[in-house]
C-alpha positions as CSV (number, residue, x, y, z in Angstrom):
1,X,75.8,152.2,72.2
2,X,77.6,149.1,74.0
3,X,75.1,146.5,75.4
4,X,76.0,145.4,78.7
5,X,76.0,141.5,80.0
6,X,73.1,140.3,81.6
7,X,75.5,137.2,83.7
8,X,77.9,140.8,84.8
9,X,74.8,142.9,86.2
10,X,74.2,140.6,88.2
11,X,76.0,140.9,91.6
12,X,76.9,137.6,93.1
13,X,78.8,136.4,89.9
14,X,81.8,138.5,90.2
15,X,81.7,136.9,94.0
16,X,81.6,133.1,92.9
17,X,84.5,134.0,90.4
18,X,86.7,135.3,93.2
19,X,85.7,132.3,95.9
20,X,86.6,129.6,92.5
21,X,90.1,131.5,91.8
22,X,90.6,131.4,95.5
23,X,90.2,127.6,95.7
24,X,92.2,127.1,92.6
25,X,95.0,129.3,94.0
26,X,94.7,127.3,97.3
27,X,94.6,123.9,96.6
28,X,98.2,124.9,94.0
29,X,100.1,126.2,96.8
30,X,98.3,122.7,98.6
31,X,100.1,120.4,96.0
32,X,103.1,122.8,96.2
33,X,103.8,122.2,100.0
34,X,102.8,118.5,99.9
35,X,105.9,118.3,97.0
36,X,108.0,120.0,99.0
37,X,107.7,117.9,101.9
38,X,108.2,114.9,99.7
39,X,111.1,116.0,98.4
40,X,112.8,116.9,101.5
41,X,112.1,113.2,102.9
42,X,113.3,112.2,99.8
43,X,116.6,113.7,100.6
44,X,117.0,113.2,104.0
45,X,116.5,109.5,103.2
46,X,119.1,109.6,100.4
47,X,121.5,111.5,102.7
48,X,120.9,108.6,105.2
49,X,121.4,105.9,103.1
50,X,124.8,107.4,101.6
51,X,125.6,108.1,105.3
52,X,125.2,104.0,105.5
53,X,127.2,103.3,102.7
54,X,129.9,104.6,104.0
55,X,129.9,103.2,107.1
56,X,130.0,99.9,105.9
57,X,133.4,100.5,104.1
58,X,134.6,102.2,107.3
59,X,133.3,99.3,109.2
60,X,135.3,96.9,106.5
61,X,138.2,98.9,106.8
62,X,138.5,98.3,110.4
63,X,137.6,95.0,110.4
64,X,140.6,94.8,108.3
65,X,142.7,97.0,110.6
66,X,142.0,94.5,113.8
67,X,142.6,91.5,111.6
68,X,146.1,92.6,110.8
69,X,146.8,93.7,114.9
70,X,145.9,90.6,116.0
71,X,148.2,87.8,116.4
72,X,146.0,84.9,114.3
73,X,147.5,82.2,117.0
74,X,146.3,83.8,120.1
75,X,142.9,84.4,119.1
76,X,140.7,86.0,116.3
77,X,138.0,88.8,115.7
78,X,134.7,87.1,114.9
79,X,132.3,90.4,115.8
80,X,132.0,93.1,116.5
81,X,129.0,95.7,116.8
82,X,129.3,99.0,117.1
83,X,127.3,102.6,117.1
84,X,127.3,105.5,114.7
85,X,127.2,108.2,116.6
86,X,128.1,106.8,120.2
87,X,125.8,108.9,121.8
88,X,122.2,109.3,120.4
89,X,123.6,106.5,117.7
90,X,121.6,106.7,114.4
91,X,122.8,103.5,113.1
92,X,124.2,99.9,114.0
93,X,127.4,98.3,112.7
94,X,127.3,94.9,113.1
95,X,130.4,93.2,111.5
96,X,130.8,89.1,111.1
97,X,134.3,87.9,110.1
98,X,134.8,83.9,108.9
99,X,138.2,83.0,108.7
100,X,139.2,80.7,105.1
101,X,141.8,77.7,106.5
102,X,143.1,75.0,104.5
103,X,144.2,71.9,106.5
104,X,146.2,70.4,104.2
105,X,149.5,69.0,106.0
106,X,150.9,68.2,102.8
107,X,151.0,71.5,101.8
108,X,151.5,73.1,105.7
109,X,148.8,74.7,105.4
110,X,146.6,74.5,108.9
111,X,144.4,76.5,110.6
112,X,145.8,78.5,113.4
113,X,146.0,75.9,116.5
114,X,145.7,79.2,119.2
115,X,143.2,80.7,117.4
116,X,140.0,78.9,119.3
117,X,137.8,80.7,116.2
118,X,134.5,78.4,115.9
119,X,133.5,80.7,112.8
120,X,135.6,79.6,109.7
121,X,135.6,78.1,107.0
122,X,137.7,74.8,106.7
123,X,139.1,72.5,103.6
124,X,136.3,70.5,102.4
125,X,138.1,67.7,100.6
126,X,136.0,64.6,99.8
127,X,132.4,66.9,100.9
128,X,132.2,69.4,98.1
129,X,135.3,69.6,95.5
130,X,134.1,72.9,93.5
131,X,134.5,74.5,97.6
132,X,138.0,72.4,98.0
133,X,140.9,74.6,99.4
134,X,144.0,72.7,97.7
135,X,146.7,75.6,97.5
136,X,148.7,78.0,99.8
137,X,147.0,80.8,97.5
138,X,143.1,79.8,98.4
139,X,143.8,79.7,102.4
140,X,144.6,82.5,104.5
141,X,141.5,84.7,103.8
142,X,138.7,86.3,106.0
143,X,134.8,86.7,104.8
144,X,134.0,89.9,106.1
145,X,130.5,90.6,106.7
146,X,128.7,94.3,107.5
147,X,125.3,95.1,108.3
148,X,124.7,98.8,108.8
149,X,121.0,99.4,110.1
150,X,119.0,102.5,111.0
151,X,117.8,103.5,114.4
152,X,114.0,104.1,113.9
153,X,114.0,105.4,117.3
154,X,116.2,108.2,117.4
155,X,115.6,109.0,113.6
156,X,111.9,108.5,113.7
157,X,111.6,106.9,109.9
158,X,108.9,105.4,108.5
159,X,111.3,102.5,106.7
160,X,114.7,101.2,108.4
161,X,117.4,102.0,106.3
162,X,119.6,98.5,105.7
163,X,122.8,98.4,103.8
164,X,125.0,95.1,103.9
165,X,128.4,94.4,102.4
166,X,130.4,91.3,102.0
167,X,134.1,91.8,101.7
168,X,136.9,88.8,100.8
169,X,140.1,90.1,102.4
170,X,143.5,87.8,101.6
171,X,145.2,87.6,105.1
């Protein structure tokens, strides 16, 4: 003849057992949706900061583009901000172009006379001689600039989301 338990007769065991699995279970499927809502911020920030990335070439790429349309003696580019999308814009471009010049008359090489561009680099002979601009080949350039930041108040992040490039672009 089989022995029973004594712990198994009793009633309220078989009732503690099934509240402690129901805890277990519960604080698993917890942890389970906590993940999962890490891991979709996770991607949404990834997607985001890709989204940036490219941007900043586009961005370049234009700068580039206005550059070559505009006549350097009449005037230059120096900024230019702009929204991604216009409306409900997630992120600001904000591009910063330096122009290179070498004023070297013995080479006729000048900056651009029309230009009126405040923001560019000129020949530093005599000041700094490992920065001197001595050839045809070193002046004629642009320093291109992008910043690409996050709106925080249309995305509602907890972290902006800040990508910056710096482009040299022969002229």
């Amino acid at each position: 003849m089989q022995r029973k338990s004594r712990i198994l007769n009793r009633g309220g065991f078989a009732m503690v057992a099934a509240v402690f699995l129901l805890i277990l279970i519960a604080s698993l499927l917890l942890q389970m949706l906590s993940s999962t809502a890490k891991s979709s911020q996770q991607n949404i920030n990834t997607y985001l900061s890709e989204q940036a990335v490219l941007l900043a070439y586009g961005a370049t790429e234009d700068a580039i583009l206005t550059i070559s349309a505009t006549d350097p003696n009449a005037g230059c580019i120096q900024n230019t901000v702009r929204t991604y999308p216009e409306n409900n814009p997630i992120f600001n471009i904000t591009t910063t172009i330096r122009y290179i010049w070498a004023n070297n008359t013995a080479l006729a090489i000048n900056t651009p006379t029309g230009a009126g561009c405040s923001n560019y680099i000129a020949d530093t002979a005599g000041v700094q001689p490992e920065n001197e601009l001595v050839s045809a080949i070193s002046s004629g350039a642009a320093m291109i600039d992008v910043r690409v930041v996050s709106n925080n108040a249309n995305l509602q992040l907890t972290e902006n989301i800040v990508f910056f490039k710096r482009t040299l672009q022969k002229l």
